[in-house]
VOPAGU-2260 file (C-alpha; in pm, 1 decimal, decimal comma):
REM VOPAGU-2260
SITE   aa  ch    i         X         Y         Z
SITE  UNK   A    0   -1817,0   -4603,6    1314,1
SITE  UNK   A    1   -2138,2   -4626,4    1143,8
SITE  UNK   A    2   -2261,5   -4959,4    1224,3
SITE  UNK   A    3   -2496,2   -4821,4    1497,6
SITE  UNK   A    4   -2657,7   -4597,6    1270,7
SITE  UNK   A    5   -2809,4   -4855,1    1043,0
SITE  UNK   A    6   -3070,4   -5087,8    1178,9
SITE  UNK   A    7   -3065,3   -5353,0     876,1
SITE  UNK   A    8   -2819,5   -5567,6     720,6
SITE  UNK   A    9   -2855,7   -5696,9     333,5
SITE  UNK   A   10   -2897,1   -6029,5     503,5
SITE  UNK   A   11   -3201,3   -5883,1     750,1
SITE  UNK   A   12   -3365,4   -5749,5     433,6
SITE  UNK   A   13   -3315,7   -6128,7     230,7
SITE  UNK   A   14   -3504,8   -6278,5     521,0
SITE  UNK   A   15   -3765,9   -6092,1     656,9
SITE  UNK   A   16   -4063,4   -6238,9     653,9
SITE  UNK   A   17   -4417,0   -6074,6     714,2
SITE  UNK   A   18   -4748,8   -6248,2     897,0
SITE  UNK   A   19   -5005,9   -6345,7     662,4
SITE  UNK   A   20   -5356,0   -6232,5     680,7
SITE  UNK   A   21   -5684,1   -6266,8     500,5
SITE  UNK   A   22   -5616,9   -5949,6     268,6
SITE  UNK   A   23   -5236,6   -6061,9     243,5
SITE  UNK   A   24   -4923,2   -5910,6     437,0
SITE  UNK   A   25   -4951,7   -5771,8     746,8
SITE  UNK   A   26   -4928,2   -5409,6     618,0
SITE  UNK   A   27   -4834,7   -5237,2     910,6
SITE  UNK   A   28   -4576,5   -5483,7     961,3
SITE  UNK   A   29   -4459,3   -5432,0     587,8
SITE  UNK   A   30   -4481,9   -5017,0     646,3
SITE  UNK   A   31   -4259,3   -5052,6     934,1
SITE  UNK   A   32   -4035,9   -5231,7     770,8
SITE  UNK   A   33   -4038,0   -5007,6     475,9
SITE  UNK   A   34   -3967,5   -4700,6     703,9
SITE  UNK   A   35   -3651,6   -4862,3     862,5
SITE  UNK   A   36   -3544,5   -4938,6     479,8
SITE  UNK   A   37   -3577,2   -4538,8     403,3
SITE  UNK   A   38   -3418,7   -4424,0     743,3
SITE  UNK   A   39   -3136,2   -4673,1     652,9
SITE  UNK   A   40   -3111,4   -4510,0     303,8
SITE  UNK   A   41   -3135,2   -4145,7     473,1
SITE  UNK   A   42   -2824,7   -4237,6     667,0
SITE  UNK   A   43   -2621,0   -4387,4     383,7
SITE  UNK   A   44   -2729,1   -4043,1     169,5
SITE  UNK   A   45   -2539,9   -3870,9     499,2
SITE  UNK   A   46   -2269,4   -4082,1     516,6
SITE  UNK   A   47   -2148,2   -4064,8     154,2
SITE  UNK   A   48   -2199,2   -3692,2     152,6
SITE  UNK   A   49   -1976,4   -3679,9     486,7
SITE  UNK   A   50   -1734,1   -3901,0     311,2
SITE  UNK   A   51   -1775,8   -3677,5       8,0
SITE  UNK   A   52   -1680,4   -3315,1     156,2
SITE  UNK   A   53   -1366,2   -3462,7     380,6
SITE  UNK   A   54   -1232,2   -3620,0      49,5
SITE  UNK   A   55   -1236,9   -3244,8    -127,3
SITE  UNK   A   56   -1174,7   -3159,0     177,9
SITE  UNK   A   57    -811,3   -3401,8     181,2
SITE  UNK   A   58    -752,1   -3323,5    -201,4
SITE  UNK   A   59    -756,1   -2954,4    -139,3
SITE  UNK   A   60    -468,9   -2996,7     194,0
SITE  UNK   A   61    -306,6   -3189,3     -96,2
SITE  UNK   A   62    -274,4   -2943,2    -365,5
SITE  UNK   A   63    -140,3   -2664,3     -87,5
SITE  UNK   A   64      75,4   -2874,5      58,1
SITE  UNK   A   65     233,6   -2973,2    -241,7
SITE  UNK   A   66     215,8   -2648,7    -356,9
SITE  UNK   A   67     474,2   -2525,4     -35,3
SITE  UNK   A   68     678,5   -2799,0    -144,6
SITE  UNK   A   69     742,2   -2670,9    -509,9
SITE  UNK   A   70     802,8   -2345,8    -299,4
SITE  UNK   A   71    1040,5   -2435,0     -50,3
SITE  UNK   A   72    1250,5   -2653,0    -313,5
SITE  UNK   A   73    1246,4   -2370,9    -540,0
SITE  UNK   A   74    1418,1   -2172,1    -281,1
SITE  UNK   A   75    1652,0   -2446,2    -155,5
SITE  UNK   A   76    1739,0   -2398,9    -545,7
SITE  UNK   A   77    1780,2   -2039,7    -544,9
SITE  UNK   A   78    2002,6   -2031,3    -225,0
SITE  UNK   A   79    2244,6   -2298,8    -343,1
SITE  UNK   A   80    2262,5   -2084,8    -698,0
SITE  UNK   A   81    2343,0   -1804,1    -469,6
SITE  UNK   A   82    2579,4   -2000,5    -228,2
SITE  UNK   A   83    2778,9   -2104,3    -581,0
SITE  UNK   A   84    2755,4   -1755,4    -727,4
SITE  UNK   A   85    2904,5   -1579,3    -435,0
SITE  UNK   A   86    2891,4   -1548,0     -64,0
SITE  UNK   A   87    2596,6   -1558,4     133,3
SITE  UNK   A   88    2511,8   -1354,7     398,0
SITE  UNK   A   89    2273,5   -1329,4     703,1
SITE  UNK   A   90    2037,4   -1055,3     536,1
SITE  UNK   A   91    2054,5   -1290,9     223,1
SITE  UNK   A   92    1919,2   -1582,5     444,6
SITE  UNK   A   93    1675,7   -1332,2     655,4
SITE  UNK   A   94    1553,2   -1186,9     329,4
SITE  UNK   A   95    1456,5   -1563,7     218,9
SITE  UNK   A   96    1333,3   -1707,7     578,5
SITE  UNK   A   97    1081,8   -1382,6     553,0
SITE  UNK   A   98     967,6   -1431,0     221,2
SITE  UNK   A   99     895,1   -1808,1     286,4
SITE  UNK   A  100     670,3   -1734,4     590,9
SITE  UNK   A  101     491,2   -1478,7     406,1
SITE  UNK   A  102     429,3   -1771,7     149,6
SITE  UNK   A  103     306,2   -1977,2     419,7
SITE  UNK   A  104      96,8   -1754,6     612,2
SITE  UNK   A  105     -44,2   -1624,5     275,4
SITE  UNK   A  106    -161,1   -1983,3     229,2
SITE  UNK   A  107    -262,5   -2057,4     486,9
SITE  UNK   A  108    -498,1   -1775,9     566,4
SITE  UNK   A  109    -672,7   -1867,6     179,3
SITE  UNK   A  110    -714,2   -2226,9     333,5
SITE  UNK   A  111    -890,6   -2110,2     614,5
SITE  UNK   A  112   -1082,2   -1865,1     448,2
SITE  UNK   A  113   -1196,9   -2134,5     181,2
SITE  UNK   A  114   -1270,6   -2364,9     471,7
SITE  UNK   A  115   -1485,0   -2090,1     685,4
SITE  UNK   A  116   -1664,2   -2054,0     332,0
């Protein structure tokens, strides 16, 4: 995904070799080189950040979803109490569907408002 991004491999680096002249290197050869070693390091910088805001990004799906999973088996829990306690009827079961999509919709509009932030 990234390997066209980077000109130089640790390998290219280990063997370069620059013309001699009278004063030495080559030092427009060594400058070039030099700037292909920052614009290398520029685009690792980017990459790691990238990497860095989609793994917050991940953790933070995560912790919702396994927050609506404590949720939903809470109220699995609560209905069967209810199912052993007594009877259960359809405004018992539309009463619960309606308070788990407000749960979900609630949550779901704070993850996209976090994300648009």
């Amino acid at each position: 995904m990234y390997q066209n991004k980077i000109k130089l491999t640790p390998q290219d680096i280990l063997e370069k070799n620059f013309k001699i002249d009278m004063r030495g290197y080559c030092l427009t050869e060594v400058d070039r080189f030099l700037d292909d070693i920052i614009g290398d390091y520029e685009q690792f910088l980017e990459i790691i950040n990238n990497l860095e805001k989609e793994k917050t990004d991940l953790l933070s799906e995560i912790m919702q979803l396994k927050q609506e999973l404590r949720n939903s088996q809470l109220s699995v829990e609560v209905a069967s109490k209810t199912k052993a306690g007594g009877e259960v009827t359809n405004v018992d079961i539309i009463r619960r569907l309606s308070q788990l999509e407000k749960m979900v919709y609630e949550s779901r509009n704070n993850n996209s408002e976090e994300k648009n932030n």
